[in-house]
C-alpha positions as CSV (number, residue, x, y, z in Angstrom):
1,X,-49.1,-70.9,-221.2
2,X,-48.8,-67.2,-220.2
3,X,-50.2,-64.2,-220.8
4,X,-48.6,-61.2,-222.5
5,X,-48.6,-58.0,-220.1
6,X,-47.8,-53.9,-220.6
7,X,-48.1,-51.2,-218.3
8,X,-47.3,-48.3,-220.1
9,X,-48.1,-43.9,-218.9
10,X,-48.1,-41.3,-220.7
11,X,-44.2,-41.1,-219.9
12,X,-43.1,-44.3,-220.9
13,X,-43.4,-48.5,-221.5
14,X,-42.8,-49.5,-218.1
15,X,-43.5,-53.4,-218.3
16,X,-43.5,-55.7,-221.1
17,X,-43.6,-59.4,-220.3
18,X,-44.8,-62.8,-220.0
19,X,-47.0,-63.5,-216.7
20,X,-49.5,-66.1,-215.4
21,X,-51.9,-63.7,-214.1
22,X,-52.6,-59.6,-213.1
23,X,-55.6,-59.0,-210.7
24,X,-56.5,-55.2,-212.3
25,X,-58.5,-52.5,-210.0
26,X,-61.1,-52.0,-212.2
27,X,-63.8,-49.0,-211.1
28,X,-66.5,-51.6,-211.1
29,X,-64.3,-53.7,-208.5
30,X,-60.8,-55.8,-209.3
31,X,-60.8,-58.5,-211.8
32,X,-58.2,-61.5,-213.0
33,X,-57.1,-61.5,-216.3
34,X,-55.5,-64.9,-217.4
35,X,-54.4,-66.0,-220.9
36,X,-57.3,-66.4,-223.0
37,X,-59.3,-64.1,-221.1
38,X,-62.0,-62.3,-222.8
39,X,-61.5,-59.0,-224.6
40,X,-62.8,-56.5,-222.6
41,X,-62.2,-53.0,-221.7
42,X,-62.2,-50.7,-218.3
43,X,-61.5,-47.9,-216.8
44,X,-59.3,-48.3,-213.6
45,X,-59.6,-46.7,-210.4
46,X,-56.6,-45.7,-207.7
47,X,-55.3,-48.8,-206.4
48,X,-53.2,-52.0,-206.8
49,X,-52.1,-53.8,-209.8
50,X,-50.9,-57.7,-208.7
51,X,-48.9,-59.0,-210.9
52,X,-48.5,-63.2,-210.8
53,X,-45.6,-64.3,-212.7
54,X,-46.5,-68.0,-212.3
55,X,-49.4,-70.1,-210.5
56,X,-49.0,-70.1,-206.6
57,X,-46.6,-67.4,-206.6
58,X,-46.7,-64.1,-204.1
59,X,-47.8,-61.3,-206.1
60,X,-45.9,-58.2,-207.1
61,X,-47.5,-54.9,-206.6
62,X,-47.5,-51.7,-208.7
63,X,-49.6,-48.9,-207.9
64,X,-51.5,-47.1,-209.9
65,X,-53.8,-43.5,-210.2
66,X,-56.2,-43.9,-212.8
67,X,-56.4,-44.8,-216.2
68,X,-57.6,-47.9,-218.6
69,X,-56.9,-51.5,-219.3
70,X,-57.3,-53.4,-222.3
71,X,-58.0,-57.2,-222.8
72,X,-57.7,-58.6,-226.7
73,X,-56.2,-61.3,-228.0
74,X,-52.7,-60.3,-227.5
75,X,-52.8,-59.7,-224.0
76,X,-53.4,-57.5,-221.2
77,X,-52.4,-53.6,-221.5
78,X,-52.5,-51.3,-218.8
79,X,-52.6,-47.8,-219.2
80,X,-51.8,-45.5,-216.2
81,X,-52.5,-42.5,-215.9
82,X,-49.3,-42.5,-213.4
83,X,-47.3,-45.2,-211.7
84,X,-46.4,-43.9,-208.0
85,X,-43.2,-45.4,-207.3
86,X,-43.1,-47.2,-203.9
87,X,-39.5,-45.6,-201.9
């Protein structure tokens, strides 16, 4: 089982794939989003999106300034309002 994740900006689709879990930084504090998950919708504040690709693994981080996510049956979207790119 997985769950179907985007992260797209203004700019661009920057992520399109199959993951176990994202932990988003929602402006009411972070939340998991697994397969099956809810729908739901929220407005994200500056922080950290981790990315799980499979149960037990070390997270990958992306992070993010603003924006919304999105929780519906197909997955998980993430809109940023920018991606800063870590150098």
């Amino acid at each position: 089982m997985a769950l179907h994740f985007e992260l797209v900006t203004p700019e661009k689709l920057l992520r399109s794939e199959e993951v176990h879990m994202v932990v988003v930084p929602g402006t009411e504090g972070d939340f998991g989003v697994l397969e099956r998950h809810a729908p739901v919708m929220s407005t994200i504040r500056d922080g950290e999106v981790k990315i799980f690709a499979s149960a037990g693994a070390t997270p990958e981080t992306v992070r993010v300034e603003g924006g919304f996510a999105e929780v519906n049956a197909e997955g998980l979207t993430i809109l940023a309002e920018k991606v800063v790119e870590e150098n």
